[in-house]
C-alpha positions in Angstrom: 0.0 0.0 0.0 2.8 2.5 0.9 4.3 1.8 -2.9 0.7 2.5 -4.4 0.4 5.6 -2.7 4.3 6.8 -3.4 3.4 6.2 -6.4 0.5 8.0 -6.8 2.3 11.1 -5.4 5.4 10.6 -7.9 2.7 11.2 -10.5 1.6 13.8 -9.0 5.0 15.6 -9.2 4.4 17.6 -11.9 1.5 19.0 -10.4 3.3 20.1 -7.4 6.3 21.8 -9.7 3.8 24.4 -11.3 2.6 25.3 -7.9 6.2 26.2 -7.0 7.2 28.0 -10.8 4.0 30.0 -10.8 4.0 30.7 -7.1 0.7 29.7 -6.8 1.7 28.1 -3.2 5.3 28.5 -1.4 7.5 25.4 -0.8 5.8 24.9 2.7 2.2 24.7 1.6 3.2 22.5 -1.4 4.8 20.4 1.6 1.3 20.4 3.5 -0.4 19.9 0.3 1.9 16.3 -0.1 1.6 15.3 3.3 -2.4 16.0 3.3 -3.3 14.0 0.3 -0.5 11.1 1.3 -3.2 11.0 4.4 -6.7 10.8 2.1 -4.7 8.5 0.0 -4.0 6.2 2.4 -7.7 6.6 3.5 -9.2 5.5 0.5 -6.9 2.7 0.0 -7.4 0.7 3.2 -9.3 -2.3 3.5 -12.3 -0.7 4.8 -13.6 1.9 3.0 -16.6 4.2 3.4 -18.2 7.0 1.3 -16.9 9.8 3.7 -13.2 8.7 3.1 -14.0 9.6 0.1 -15.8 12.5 0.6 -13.5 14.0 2.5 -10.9 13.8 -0.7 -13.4 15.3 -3.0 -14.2 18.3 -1.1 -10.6 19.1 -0.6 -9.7 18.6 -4.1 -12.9 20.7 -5.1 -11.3 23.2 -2.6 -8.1 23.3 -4.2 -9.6 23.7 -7.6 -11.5 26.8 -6.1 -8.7 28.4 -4.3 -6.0 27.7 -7.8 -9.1 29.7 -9.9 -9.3 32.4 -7.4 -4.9 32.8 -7.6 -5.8 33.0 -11.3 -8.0 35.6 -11.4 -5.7 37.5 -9.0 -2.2 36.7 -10.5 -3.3 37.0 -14.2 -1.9 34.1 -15.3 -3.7 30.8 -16.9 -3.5 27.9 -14.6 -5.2 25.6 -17.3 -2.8 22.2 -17.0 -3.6 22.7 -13.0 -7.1 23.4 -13.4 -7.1 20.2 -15.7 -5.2 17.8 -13.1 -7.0 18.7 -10.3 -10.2 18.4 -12.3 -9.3 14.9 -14.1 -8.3 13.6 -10.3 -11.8 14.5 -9.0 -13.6 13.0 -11.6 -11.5 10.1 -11.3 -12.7 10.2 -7.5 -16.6 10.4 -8.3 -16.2 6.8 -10.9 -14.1 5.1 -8.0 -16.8 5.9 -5.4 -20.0 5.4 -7.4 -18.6 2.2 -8.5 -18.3 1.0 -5.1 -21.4 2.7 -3.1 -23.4 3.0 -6.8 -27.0 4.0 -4.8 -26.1 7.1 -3.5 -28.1 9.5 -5.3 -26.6 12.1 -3.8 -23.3 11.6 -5.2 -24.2 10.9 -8.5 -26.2 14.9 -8.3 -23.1 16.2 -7.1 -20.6 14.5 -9.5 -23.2 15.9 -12.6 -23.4 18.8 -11.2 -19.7 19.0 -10.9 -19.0 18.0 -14.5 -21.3 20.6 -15.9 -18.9 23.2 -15.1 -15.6 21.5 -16.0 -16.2 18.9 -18.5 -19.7 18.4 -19.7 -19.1 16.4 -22.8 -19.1 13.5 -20.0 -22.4 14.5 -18.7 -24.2 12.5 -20.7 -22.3 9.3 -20.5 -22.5 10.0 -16.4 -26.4 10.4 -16.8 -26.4 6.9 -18.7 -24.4 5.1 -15.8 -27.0 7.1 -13.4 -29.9 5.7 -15.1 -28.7 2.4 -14.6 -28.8 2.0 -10.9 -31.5 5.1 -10.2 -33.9 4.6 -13.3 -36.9 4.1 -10.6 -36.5 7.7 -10.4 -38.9 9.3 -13.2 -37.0 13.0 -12.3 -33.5 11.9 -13.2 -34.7 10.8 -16.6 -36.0 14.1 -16.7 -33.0 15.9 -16.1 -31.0 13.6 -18.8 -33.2 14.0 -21.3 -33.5 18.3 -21.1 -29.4 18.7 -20.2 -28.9 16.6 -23.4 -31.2 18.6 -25.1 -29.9 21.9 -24.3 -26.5 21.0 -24.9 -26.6 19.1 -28.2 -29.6 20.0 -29.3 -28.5 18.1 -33.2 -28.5 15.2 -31.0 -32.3 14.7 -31.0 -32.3 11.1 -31.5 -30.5 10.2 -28.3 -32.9 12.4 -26.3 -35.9 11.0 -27.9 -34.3 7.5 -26.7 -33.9 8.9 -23.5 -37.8 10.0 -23.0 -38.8 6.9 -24.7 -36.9 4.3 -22.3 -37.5 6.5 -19.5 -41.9 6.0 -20.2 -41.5 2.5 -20.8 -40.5 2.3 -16.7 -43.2 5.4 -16.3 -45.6 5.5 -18.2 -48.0 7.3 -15.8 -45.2 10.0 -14.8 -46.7 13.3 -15.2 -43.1 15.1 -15.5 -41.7 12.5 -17.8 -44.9 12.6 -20.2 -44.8 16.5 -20.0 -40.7 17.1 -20.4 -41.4 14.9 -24.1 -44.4 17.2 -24.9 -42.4 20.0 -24.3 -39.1 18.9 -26.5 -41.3 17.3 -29.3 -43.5 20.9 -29.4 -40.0 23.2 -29.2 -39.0 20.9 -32.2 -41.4 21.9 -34.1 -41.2 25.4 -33.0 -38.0 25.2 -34.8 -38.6 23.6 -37.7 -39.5 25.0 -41.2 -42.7 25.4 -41.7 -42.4 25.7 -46.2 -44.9 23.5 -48.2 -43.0 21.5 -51.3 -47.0 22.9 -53.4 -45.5 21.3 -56.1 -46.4 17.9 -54.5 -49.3 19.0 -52.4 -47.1 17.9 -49.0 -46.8 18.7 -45.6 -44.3 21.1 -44.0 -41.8 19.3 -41.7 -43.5 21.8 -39.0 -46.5 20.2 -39.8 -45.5 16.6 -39.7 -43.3 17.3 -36.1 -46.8 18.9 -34.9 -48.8 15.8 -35.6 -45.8 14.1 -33.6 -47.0 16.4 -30.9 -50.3 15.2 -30.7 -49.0 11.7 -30.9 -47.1 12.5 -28.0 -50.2 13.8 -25.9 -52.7 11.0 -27.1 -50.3 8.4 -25.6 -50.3 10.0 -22.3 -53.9 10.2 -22.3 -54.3 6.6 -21.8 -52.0 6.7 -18.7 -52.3 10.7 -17.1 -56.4 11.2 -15.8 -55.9 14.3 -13.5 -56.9 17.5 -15.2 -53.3 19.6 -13.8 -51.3 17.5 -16.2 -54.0 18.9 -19.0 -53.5 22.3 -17.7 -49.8 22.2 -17.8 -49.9 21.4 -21.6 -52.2 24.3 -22.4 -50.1 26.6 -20.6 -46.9 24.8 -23.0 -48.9 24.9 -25.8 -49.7 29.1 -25.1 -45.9 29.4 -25.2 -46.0 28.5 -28.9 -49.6 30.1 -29.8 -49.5 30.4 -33.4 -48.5 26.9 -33.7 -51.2 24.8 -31.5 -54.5 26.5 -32.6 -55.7 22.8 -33.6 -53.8 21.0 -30.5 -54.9 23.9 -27.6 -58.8 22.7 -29.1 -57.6 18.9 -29.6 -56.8 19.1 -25.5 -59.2 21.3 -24.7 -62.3 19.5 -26.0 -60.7 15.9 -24.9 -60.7 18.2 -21.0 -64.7 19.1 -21.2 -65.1 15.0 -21.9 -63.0 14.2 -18.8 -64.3 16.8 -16.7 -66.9 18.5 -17.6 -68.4 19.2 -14.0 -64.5 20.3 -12.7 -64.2 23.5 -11.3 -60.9 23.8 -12.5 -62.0 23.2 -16.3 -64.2 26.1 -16.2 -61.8 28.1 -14.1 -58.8 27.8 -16.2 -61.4 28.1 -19.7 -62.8 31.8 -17.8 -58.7 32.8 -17.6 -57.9 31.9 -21.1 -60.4 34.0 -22.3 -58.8 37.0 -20.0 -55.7 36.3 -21.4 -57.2 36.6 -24.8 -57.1 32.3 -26.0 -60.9 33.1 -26.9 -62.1 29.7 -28.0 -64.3 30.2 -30.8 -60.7 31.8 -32.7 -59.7 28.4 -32.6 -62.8 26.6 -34.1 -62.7 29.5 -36.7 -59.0 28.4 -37.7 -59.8 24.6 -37.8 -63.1 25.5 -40.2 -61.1 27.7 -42.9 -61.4 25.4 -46.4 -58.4 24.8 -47.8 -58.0 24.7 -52.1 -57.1 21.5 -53.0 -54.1 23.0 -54.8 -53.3 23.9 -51.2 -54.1 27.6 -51.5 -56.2 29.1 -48.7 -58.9 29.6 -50.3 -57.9 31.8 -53.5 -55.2 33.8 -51.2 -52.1 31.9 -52.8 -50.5 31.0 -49.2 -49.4 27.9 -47.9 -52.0 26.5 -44.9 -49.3 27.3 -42.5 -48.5 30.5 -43.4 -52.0 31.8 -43.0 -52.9 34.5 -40.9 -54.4 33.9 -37.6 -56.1 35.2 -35.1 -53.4 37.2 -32.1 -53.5 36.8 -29.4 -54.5 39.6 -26.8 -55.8 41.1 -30.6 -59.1 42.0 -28.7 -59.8 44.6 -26.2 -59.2 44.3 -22.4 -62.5 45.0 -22.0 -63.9 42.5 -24.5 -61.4 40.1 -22.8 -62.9 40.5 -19.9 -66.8 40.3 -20.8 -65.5 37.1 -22.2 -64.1 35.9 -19.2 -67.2 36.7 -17.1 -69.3 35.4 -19.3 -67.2 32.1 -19.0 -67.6 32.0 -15.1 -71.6 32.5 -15.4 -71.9 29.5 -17.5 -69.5 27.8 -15.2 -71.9 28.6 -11.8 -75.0 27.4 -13.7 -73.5 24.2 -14.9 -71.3 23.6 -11.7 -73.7 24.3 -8.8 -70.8 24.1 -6.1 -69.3 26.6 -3.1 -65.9 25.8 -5.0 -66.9 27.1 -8.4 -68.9 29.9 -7.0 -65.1 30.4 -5.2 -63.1 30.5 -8.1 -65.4 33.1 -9.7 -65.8 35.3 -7.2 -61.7 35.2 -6.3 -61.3 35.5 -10.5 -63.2 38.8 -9.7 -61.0 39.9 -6.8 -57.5 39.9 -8.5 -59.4 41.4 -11.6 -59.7 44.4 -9.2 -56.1 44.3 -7.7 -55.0 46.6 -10.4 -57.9 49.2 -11.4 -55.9 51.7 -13.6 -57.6 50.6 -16.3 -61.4 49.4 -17.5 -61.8 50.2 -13.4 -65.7 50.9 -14.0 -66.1 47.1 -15.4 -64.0 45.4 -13.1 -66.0 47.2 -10.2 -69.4 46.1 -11.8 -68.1 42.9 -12.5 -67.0 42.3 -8.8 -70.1 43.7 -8.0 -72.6 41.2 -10.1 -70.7 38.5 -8.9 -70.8 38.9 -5.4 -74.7 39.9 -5.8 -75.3 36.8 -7.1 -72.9 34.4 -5.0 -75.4 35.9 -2.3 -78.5 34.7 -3.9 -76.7 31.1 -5.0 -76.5 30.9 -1.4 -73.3 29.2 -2.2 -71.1 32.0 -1.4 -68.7 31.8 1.6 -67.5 33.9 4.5 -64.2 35.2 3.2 -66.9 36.7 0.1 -69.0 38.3 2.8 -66.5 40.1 4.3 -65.9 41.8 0.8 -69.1 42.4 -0.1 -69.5 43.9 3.7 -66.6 45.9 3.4 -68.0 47.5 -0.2 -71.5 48.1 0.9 -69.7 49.9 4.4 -68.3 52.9 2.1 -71.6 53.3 -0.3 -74.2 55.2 0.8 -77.4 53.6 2.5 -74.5 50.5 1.8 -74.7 49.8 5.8 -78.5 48.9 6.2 -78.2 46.8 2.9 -75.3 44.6 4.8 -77.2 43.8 7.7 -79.8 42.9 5.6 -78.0 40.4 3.4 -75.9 39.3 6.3 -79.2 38.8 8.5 -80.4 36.5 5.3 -76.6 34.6 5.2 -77.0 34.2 8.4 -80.3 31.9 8.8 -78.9 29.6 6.2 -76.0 28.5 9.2 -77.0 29.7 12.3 -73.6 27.7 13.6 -71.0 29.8 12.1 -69.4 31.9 14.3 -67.4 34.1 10.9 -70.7 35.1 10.2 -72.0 36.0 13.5 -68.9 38.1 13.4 -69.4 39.7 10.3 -72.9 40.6 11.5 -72.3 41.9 15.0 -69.1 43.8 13.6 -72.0 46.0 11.6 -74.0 46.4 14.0 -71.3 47.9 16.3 -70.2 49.8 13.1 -73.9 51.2 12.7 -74.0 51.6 16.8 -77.0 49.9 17.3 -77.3 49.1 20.5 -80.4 46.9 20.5 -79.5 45.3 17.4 -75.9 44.2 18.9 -77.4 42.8 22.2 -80.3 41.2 20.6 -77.7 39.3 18.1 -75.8 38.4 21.7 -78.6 36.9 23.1 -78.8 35.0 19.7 -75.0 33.7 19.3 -75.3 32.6 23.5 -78.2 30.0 22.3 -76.6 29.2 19.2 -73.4 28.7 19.3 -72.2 26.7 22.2 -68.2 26.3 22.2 -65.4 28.0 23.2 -65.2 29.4 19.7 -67.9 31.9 20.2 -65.1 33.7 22.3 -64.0 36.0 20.1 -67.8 37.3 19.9 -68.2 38.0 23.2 -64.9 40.2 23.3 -66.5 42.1 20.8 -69.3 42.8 22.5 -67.7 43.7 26.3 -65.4 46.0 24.2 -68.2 47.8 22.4 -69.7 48.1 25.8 -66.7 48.9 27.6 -66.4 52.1 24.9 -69.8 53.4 25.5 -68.9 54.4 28.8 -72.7 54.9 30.2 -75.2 53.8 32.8 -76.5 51.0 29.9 -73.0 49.8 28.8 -72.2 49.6 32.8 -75.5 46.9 32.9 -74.6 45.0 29.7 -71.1 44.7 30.8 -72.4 43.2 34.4 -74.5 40.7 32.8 -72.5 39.9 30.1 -69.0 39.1 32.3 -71.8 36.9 34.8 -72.6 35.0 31.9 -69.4 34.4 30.9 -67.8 33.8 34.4 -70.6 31.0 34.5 -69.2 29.4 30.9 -68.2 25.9 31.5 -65.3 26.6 28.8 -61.8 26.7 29.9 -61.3 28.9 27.2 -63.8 31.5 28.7 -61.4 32.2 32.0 -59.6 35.4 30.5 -63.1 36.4 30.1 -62.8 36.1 34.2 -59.5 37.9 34.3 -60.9 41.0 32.5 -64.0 41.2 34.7 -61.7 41.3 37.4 -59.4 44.3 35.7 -63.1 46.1 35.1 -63.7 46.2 38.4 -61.3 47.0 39.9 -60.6 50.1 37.7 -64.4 50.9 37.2 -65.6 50.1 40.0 -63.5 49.3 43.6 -61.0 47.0 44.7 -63.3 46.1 47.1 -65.4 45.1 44.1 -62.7 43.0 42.2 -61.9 41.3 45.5 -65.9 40.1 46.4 -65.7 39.0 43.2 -62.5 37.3 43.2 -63.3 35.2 46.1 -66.4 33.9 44.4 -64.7 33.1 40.8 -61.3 31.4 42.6 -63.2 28.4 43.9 -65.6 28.1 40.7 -64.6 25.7 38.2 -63.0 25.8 35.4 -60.3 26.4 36.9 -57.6 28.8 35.7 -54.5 29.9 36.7 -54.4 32.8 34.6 -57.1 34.3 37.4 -54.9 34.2 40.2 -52.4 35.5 38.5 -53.8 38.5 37.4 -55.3 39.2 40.8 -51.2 38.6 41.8 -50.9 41.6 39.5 -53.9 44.1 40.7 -52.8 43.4 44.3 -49.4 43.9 43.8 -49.5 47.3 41.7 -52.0 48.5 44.7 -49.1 47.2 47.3 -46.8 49.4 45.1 -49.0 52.4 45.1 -49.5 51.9 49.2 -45.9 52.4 49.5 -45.4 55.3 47.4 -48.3 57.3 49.1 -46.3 56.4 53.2 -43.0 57.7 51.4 -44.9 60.8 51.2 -46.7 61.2 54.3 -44.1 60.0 56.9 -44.1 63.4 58.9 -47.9 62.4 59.5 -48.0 59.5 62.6 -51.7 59.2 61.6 -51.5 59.0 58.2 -48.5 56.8 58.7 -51.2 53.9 61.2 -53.7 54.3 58.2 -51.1 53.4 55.2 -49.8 50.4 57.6 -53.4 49.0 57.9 -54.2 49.6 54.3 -50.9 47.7 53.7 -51.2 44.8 56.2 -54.6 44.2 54.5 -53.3 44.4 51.3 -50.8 42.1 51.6 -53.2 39.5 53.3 -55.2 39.5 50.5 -52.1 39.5 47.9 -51.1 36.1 50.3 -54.5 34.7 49.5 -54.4 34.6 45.7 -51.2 32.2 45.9 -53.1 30.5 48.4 -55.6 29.8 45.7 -52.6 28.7 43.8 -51.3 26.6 45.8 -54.3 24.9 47.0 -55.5 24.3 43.3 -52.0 23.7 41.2 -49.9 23.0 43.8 -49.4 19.4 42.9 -48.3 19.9 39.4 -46.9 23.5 39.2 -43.5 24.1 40.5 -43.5 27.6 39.4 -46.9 28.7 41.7 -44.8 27.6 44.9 -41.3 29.7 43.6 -43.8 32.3 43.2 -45.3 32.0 46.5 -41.8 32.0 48.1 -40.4 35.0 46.4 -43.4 36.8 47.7 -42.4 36.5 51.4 -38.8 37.0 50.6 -39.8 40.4 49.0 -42.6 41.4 50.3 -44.3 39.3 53.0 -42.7 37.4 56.2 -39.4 35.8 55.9 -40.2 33.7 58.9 -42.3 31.3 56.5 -40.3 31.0 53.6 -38.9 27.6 55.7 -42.3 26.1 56.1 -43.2 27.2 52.6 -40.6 25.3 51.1 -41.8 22.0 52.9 -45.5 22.1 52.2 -43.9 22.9 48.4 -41.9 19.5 49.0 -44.9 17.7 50.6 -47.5 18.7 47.8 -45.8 18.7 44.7 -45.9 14.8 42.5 -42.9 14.0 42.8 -42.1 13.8 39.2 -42.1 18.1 39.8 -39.9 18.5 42.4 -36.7 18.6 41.0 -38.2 21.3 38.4 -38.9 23.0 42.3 -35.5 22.3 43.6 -33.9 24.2 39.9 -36.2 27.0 39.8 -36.3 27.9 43.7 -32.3 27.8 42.8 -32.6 30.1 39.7 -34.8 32.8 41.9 -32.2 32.5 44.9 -29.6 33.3 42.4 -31.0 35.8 40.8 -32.1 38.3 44.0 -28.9 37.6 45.1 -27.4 39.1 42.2 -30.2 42.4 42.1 -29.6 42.7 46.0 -25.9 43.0 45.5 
């Protein structure tokens, strides 16, 4: 082994001189260089040998190759016979590795990859040996077949046996089916499209077309979903002038295979936007022909006949067109999904309004009008008919109307509930918004009425009067009484209301009641935790200012004894509720008599913590209690 790989360096002597005469490297990397590859040498010689020893050898030689073009750029000198070793080495690398670990796909990607750039007149061959092992793989006879293409296109025949031994292994292989389309159809792009009218024959652009359809007939008998269809329009649009007679060929073999598809019609109502109009095609197809092979007296070869441009009509007339499409489309296909594509076709019509805006609005306009009387037409549709009728005026009254209609066709949906109340708060009708409250608590029953209800207390809450005051109390009682977990920061901001609308005697009667009613939450107690705390604060600050008054001073040290009893029973609460599974409440609990309450309990604290807690929990305890130790240790200093 040590003679193989000294003599693998020996060859590589020449190598290493042109480092040193073009000062590419000095004499002690060129050392470091040797003594590195006798190393990845010897690894890829050993007994046992694994793709990474190999690996590892390609990536530095890949390196090397980088770093010698960068010195050329920067020295100004060609480095070609370098370049070339290095290269040849590499790819001598890739062959030795494949051969031995041959179903790594990755490795074949990166050695055709690599190729491309220095030496693709092997790409090919490499694809071939790819093919071999990874045929199973419709994609790589993809990319053989299109790299072969591009870069010898005179090579047609070896592509073509490519595609064609590729669909005999998948013949149901959308990419595969549709990469030969696509080749066979920029063939005949290419090709001449002169009639010998001498012998009455057919162009070679129109024999290579027929090839075409050949093409797409065969995959018809393998490819059923209609995207494959789609994806050879949209091919066959790149070459217009061409596929008059194959866009109708597909088109009409679509409306047999779907004729009830949404997609059919939708992609039909955009072609006519785009200005495909159909009928220009059965025109074309219909034109008599002399039998001389004139068109018709004009002296022209079929192919060279003048036909119908596209986009050659007006946006406007595109457009009529189009919407003409989709209203055939929703009385043939009576679905929420083809009323959907209409009314969305509509919407991106009017993302851009700078020109034909009047038609595009009315357009919009009709179709939402009748998506509402379909009663087909979904939420998302609503909210833009809502949001149009909200800026026209009288528009308002009209919403709640159709809304009110939508509305009795799913009494269950909470979007529409939504929609509705979010007029009637827009409107500010009072009655109106409590009476659809009243509605949405009998007919929706889940926790997924909670966004309603938020919109309700907050309308309420922004009235700021003697009525919103009552609402807001019977609404929050009702919702404090929900039996969804959900509802509980429903229970935290009727505790925030009260206590900064009302008293803090208020919140706390009310506290009291909710912290032993199920659900429970600990999101409550917490945000009791935070009223009493920012009243313990403000206690404090008001004593710093009154200390020359003894009196004052016995008042603010009753008000802050009681406070802090009550701050003492929300973690109580907490305790007694989550004790058993939430470390964090008794850390909590804890830091609160270090900071603020007595110090004496912090040692019995910490054993009822111990006692309580699973004991899955308390070494989570025993961290934390750590952490917070820490950590006022470190602000007290």
């Amino acid at each position: 082994m040590a003679e193989f790989i000294a003599e693998m360096q020996e060859r590589l002597l020449p190598e290493y001189e042109q480092m040193k005469n073009y000062n590419v490297f000095t004499a002690d990397q060129v050392r470091d260089i040797i003594s590195r590859r006798e190393r990845l040498f010897l690894k890829i010689t050993k007994s046992h040998q694994s793709i990474s020893d190999y690996l590892e050898f390609i990536l530095y030689e890949k390196d090397m190759h980088q770093t010698i073009t960068e010195k050329e750029k920067k020295m100004h000198v060609k480095l070609t016979g370098l370049k070339a070793s290095l290269a040849t080495r590499i790819m001598r690398l890739y062959r030795e590795v494949l051969a031995k670990f041959p179903h790594d796909r990755r490795l074949w990607n990166n050695w055709i990859k690599f190729s491309k750039k220095v030496n693709p007149v092997e790409v090919a061959g490499i694809y071939e040996k790819m093919l071999l092992y990874h045929g199973d793989a419709a994609d790589f006879w993809v990319d053989a077949a299109c790299w072969l293409y591009e870069f010898n296109r005179l090579n047609f025949d070896r592509v073509k046996d490519i595609l064609l031994r590729g669909l005999q292994r998948h013949p149901d292989s959308e990419i595969l089916n549709k990469c030969f389309f696509d080749i066979m159809l920029k063939e005949a792009s290419l090709a001449s499209n002169e009639r010998n009218l001498a012998e009455n024959t057919l162009s070679e652009q129109d024999i290579k077309l027929e090839r075409v359809e050949a093409v797409y007939r065969n995959s018809m008998t393998n490819i059923t979903q209609l995207d494959y269809f789609v994806k050879l329009l949209e091919s066959c649009e790149d070459h217009a002038e061409l596929t008059h007679k194959l866009q109708r060929v597909i088109i009409d073999d679509m409306q047999e295979k779907f004729p009830r598809e949404p997609g059919l019609w939708d992609l039909l109502a955009q072609r006519e936007l785009r200005g495909y109009h159909l009928g220009d095609m059965a025109e074309n197809e219909e034109e008599p022909v002399a039998a001389d092979g004139d068109a018709k007296g004009d002296g022209q070869p079929a192919s060279k006949k003048s036909r119908p441009h596209v986009n050659a009509r007006s946006l406007k007339r595109r457009i009529q067109l189009c919407v003409t499409v989709y209203k055939s489309a929703v009385e043939e296909v009576q679905t929420k999904e083809m009323w959907s594509r209409y009314l969305d076709a509509m919407l991106a019509l009017n993302s851009d309004t700078k020109t034909e805006r009047a038609l595009k609005q009315q357009s919009l306009a009709d179709a939402l009008e009748a998506g509402h009387h379909s009663k087909m037409m979904g939420v998302k549709h609503y909210t833009v008919l809502r949001k149009m009728l909200g800026s026209a005026p009288g528009g308002r009254e009209t919403a709640v109307s159709i809304l009110t209609e939508a509305l009795k066709r799913d009494e269950s949906s909470v979007e529409m509930h939504e929609l509705l109340l979010a007029t009637h708060i827009q409107n500010d009708s009072e009655p109106q918004v409590y009476e659809l409250f009243n509605k949405i608590q009998k007919r929706v029953h889940s926790a997924a009425a909670l966004p309603l209800w938020r919109s309700v207390i907050l309308y309420y809450r922004t009235r700021q009067d003697a009525l919103g005051a009552q609402r807001l109390d019977e609404i929050y009682a009702l919702a404090c009484k929900s039996p969804y977990v959900e509802f509980g920061e429903l229970r935290s901001d009727y505790l925030s209301y009260l206590w900064q609308e009302r008293s803090v005697e208020a919140a706390r009667k009310e506290y009291s009641k909710l912290a032993i009613q199920p659900p429970m939450t600990l999101a409550l107690h917490r945000k009791m935790v935070q009223l009493e705390s920012s009243l313990a604060v403000r206690v404090r600050f008001i004593y710093s200012l009154y200390v020359i008054c003894l009196f004052s001073i016995l008042v603010i040290c009753l008000q802050d004894q009681a406070s802090l009893k009550c701050w003492r029973m929300c973690y109580e609460f907490m305790a007694a509720y989550f004790g058993k599974t939430e470390p964090r409440v008794w850390v909590e609990y804890l830091a609160f008599e270090r900071d603020h309450g007595e110090t004496k309990n912090i040692a019995l604290l910490t054993q009822r913590a111990l006692t309580s807690l699973q004991p899955q929990y308390v070494p989570a305890f025993e961290a934390e209690r750590a952490l917070a130790y820490v950590g006022a240790s470190i602000a007290g200093s």
